[in-house]
ROBAVEX-977632 format. One record per atom (N, C-alpha, C): residue number from 1; atom name; x, y, z. Coordinates in steps of 0.2 Angstrom, whole numbers, m for minus. Layout:
ROBAVEX-977632
R  seq  atom      u      v      w
R  NUM    CA      X      Y      Z
...
//
This chain:
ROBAVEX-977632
R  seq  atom      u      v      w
R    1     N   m149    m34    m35
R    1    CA   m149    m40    m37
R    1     C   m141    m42    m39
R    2     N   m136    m48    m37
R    2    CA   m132    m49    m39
R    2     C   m133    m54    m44
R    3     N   m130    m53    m49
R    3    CA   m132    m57    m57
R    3     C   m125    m63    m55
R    4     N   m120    m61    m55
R    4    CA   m114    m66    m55
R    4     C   m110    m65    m47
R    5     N   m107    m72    m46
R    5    CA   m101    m71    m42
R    5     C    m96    m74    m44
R    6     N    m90    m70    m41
R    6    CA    m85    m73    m46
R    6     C    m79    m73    m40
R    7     N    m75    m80    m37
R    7    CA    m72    m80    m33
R    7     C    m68    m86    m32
R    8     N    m66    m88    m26
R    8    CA    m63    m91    m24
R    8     C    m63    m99    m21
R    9     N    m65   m104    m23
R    9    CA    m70   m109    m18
R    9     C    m67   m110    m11
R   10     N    m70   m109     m6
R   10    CA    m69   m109      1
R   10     C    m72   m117      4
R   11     N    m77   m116      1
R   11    CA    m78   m124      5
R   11     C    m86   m129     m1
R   12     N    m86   m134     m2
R   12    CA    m90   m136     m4
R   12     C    m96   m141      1
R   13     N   m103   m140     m1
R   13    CA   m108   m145      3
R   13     C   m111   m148     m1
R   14     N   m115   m151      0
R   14    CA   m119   m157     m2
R   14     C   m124   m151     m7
R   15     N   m126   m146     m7
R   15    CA   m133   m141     m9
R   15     C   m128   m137     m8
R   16     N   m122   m134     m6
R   16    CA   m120   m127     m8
R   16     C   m112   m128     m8
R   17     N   m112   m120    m12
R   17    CA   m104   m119     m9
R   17     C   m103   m112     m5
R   18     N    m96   m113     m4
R   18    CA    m95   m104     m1
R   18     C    m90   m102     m7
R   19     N    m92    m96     m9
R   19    CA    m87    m94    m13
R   19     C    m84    m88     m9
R   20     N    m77    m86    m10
R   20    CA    m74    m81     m6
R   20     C    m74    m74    m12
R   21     N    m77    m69    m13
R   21    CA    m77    m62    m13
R   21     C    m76    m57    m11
R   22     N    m72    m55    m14
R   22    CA    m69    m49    m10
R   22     C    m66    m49     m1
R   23     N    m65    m55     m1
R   23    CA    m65    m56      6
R   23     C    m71    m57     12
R   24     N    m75    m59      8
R   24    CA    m82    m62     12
R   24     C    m83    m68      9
R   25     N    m86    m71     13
R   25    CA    m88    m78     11
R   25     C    m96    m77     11
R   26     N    m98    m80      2
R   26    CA   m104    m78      2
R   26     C   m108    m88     m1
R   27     N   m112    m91      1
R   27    CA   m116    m96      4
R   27     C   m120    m94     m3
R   28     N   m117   m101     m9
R   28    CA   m122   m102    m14
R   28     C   m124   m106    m15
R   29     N   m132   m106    m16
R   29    CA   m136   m114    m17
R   29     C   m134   m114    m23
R   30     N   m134   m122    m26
R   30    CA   m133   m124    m32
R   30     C   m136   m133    m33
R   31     N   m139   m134    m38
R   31    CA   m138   m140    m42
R   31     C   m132   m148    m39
R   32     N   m133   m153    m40
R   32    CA   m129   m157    m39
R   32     C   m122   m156    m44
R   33     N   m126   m156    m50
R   33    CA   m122   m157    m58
R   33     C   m118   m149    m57
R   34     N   m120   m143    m54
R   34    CA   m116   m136    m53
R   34     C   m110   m139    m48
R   35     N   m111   m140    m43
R   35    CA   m107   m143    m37
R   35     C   m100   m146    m40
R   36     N   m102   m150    m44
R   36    CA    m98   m156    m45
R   36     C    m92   m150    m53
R   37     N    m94   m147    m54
R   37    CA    m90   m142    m57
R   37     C    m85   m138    m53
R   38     N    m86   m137    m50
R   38    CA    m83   m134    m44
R   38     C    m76   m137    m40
R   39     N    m70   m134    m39
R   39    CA    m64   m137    m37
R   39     C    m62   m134    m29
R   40     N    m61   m135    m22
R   40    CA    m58   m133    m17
R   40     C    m54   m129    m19
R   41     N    m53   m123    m18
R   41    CA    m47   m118    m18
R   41     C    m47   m114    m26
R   42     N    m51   m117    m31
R   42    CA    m50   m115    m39
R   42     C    m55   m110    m38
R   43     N    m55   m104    m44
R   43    CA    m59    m99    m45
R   43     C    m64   m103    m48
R   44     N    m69    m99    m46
R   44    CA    m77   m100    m52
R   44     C    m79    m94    m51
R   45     N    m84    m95    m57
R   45    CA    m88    m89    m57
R   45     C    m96    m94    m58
R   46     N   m101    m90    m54
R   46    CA   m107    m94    m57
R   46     C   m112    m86    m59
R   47     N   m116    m88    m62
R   47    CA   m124    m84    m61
R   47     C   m126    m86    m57
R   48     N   m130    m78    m54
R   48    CA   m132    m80    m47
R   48     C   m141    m80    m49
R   49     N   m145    m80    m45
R   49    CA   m150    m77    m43
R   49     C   m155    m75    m35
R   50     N   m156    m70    m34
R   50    CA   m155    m70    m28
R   50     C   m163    m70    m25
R   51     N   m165    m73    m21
R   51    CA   m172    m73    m20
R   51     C   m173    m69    m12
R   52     N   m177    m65    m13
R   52    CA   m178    m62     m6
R   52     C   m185    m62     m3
R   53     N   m184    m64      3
R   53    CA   m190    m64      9
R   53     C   m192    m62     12
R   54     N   m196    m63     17
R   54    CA   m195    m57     23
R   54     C   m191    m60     29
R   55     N   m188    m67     30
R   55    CA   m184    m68     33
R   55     C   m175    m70     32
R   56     N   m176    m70     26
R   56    CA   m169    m71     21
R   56     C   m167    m69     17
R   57     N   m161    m70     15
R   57    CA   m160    m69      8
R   57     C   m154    m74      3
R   58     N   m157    m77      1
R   58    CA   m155    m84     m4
R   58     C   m152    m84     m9
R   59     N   m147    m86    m10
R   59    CA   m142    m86    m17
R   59     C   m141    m92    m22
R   60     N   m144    m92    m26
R   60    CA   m145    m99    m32
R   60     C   m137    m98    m34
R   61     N   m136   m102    m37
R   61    CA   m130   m100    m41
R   61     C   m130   m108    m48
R   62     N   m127   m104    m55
R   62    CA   m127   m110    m61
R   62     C   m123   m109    m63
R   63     N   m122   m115    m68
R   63    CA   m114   m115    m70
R   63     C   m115   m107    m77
R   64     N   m120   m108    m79
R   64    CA   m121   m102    m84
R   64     C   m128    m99    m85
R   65     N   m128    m93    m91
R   65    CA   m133    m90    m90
R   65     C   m139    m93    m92
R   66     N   m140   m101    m95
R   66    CA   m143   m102   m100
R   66     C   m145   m106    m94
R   67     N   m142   m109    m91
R   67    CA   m145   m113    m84
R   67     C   m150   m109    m79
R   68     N   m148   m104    m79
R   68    CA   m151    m98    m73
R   68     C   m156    m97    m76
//
């Protein structure tokens, strides 16, 4: 389970961003209202939660733990 990420913003979309870790770019779903907290190029850190499939693996991310 990844509880948090905590990184670099690499790009923002309309339902997600990419956050930069350790050198990978990791693809977090998130909220409108999370999004809009988010700045190109500033760190963030969200709470994650991770949901696994049998053909995916999906990454929520919140502004905090009380939102998750």
């Amino acid at each position: 389970m990844i509880a948090t990420v905590d990184g670099r913003v690499a790009a923002l979309r309309l339902d997600a961003a990419v956050l930069e870790v350790g050198g990978v770019g990791l693809l977090v779903h998130a909220t409108p209202t999370t999004l809009a907290g988010l700045r190109l190029g500033e760190r963030a850190r969200l709470a994650t939660s991770m949901v696994v499939r049998e053909d995916s693996l999906t990454l929520f991310g919140f502004a905090d733990e009380d939102e998750r």
